[in-house]
N, C-alpha and C positions, 0 to 999 in steps of 0.2 A: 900770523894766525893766532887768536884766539885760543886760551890755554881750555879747555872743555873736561868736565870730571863725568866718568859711566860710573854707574854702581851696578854693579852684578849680582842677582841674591839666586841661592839654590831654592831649587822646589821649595822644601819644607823651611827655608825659611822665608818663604814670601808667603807660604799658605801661613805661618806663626806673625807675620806681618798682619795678615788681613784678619785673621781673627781678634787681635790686637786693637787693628781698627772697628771691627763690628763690636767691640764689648763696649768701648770708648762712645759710639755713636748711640749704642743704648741709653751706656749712663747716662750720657747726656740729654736724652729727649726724657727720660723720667726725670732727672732733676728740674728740666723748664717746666715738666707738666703738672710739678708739684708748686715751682712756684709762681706763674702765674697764675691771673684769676681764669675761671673757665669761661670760654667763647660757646655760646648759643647762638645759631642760627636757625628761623623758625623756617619752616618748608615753605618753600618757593608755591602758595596758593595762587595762582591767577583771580582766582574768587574765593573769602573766606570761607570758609566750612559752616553749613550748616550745626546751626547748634542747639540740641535739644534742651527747650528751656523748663526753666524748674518751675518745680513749687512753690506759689505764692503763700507763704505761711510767714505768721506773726512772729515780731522778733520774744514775745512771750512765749509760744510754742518752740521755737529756732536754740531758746537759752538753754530748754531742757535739754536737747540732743547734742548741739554744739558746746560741750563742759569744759570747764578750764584744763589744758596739755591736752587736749584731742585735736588729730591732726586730722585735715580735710586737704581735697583736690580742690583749687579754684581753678575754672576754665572760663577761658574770656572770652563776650558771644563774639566782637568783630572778628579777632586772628584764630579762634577756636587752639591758640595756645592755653596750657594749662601747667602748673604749676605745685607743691605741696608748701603747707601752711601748718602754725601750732597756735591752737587759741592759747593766749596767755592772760587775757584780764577782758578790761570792760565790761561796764552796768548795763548801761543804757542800750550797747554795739557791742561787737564784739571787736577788741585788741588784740589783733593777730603778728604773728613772724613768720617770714619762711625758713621753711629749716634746714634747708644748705646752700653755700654760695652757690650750684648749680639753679638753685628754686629762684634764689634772688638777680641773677642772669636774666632768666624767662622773664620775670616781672620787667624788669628796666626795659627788656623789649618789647612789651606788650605799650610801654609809654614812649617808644621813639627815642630808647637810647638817654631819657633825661625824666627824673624824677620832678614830679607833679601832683599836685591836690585835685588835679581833674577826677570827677568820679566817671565809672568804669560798668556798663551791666555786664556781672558773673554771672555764671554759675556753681556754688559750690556744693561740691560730692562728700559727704558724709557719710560712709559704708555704702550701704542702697541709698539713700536719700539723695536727691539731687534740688537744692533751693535756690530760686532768683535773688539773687543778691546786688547790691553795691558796692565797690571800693574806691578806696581813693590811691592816688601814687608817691606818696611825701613820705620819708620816716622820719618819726618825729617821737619824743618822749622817751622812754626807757626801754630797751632790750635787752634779753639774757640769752639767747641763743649766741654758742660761741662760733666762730669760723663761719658763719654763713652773711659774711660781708654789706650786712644789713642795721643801718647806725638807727636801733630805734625797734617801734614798730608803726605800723597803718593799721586803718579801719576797714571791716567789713559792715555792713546797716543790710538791715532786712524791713519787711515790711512792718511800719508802724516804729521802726528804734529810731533813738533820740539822740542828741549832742550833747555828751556830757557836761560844753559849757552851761548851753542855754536849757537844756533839758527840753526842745523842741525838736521838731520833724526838720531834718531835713529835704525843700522841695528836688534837690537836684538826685539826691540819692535817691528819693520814692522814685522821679522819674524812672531812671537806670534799673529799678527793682521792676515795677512797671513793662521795661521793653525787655528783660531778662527772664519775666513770668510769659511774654507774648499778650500781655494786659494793656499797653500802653493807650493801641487808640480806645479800648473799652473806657478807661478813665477817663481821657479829655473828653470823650461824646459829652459823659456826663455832670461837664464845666458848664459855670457861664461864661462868658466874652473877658472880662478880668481875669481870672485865672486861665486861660488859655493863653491871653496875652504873655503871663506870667509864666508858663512853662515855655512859650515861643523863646522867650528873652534867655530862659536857662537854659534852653537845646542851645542858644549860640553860647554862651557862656561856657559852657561846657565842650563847645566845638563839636557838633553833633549834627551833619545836616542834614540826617535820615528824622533823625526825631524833629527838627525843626519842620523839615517840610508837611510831617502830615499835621501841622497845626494848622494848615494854610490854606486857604480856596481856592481849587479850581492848581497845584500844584504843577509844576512843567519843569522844562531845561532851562527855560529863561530865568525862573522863581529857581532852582539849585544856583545858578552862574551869580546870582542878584546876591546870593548867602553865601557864597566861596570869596566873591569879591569883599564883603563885608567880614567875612574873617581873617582875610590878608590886610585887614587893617586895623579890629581891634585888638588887645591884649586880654582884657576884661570888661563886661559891663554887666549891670543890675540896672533893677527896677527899682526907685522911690517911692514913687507913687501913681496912681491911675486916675483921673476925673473922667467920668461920660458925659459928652456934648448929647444926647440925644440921635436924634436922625433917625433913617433909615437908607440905606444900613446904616446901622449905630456907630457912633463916631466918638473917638477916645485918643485925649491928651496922656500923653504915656512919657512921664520925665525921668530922665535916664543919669546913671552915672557911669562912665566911659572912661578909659585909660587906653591909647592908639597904643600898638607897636612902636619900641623903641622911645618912649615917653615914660617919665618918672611921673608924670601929673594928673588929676584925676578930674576930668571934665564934667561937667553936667548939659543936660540938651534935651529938647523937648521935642517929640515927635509926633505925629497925627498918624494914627489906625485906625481903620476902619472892618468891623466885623459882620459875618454874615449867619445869621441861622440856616442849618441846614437841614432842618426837622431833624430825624432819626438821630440822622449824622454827628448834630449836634453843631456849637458855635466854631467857625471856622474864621481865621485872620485874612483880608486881604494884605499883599505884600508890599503892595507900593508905597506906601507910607515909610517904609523900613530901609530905602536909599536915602533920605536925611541922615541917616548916621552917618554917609560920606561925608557928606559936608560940613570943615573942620569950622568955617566960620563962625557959626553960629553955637559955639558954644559958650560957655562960663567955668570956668578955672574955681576948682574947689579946694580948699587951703588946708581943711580938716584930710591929712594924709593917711587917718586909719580906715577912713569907707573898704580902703580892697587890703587892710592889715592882715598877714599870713595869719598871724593868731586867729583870727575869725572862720576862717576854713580847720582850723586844728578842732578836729571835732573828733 
């Protein structure tokens, strides 16, 4: 037989046991909670939260009330998460941080877990104020906020603010400003057929296939399924340039620069669209032109590797 050892403890020493144990088990969950980073999870929406969109105001109007160390609420329209922020610079934009690693949590989940130059329509709360804005997801440049696990800062652009490289507009952030104001279809009405083109191309660029579809005529399940399939295969693309064939509907050569998923290389390829006036409505895209991007054949291999260089999003 097996030699077997009993331990026998009186009362108070097994209640001076367990107390022993509950102090130990404290400690210990306050030292993990201090040192890891903090976990956010955003509430289980079945459908985002409506979100009340802001004011379309000038990034000239926006500079006065938004002042350098004033801190704002951004709230994101798709997840209706929201987040706390410190303006620290920018001329042209504003150069913001959030200011605790809890804030900088929230954001990486508003981007799926992975930091991005994708822009974003906000909303951000400034006391009473509430303004349609843009951001982007990359930290990049310099930051001073300590402990809020944020290497850098990002951008917020309002309507009309510029890129401190180029000292231009931003098309993809006006959009996001735009559908964060509830403005968005009001501007394209009042496109022509090239500049819609042009916002079509940045709604996929951006991976956005709400904004994409209402550029589009006559919009459906089939026209969503035709823009999901086309973004499970590019990475990025932009517009070069646009020639109009004429016609009616009007007919437009739209030459493209393209970089597939999982490709280091950066394509060119030329597509045919075709647009429709819709009085009021204004210029609408038909879609079917827009399945050629499947089609890896027919492209040309571009050698100049800075077309989609990060630097040129650092704005």
């Amino acid at each position: 037989m097996k030699n077997s050892v009993v331990i026998f403890f009186k009362p108070k020493q097994l209640l001076k046991l367990l107390l022993v144990l509950a102090c130990l088990i404290t400690l210990f969950s306050v030292v993990r909670d201090n040192i890891k980073p903090p976990e956010v999870s955003p509430l289980p929406h079945s459908v985002p939260p409506e979100i009340e969109r802001g004011e379309f105001l000038s990034w000239e109007e926006v500079d006065q009330i938004f002042r350098r160390y004033t801190n704002a609420t951004v709230i994101d329209v798709d997840t209706g998460l929201s987040f706390q922020v410190q303006r620290r610079g920018g001329t042209y934009h504003a150069d913001v941080q959030p200011l605790t690693a809890q804030d900088t949590a929230i954001m990486k989940i508003i981007y799926n877990g992975t930091w991005s130059w994708q822009r974003k329509a906000v909303v951000v709360q400034i006391g009473n104020r509430r303004i349609a804005a843009s951001m982007n997801g990359m930290p990049h440049g310099s930051g001073a906020i300590r402990g809020n696990n944020f290497n850098g800062h990002f951008c917020i652009h309002f309507r009309d603010s510029k890129v401190h490289q180029s000292g231009k507009e931003n098309l993809a952030h006006q959009m996001m400003i735009w559908k964060a104001a509830g403005k968005f279809q009001q501007m394209i009405t009042a496109m022509g057929p090239e500049e819609v083109i042009e916002v079509l191309i940045n709604a996929l660029d951006q991976r956005d296939i709400n904004l994409a579809l209402k550029t589009l005529h006559q919009p459906g399940e089939k026209q969503r399924s035709d823009l999901n399939a086309i973004l499970q295969q590019i990475d990025r693309i932009k517009v070069q340039r646009i020639r109009s064939e004429g016609g009616n509907p009007e007919t437009f050569w739209v030459y493209l620069t393209l970089r597939y998923q999982g490709s280091h290389k950066d394509m060119e390829k030329k597509i045919e669209l075709q647009a429709v006036d819709q009085g009021e409505k204004g210029w609408r895209i038909i879609s079917d032109g827009l399945q050629e991007i499947l089609n890896r054949q027919a492209l040309v291999e571009i050698f100049d590797v800075r077309i989609f260089d990060d630097g040129d999003r650092c704005d």
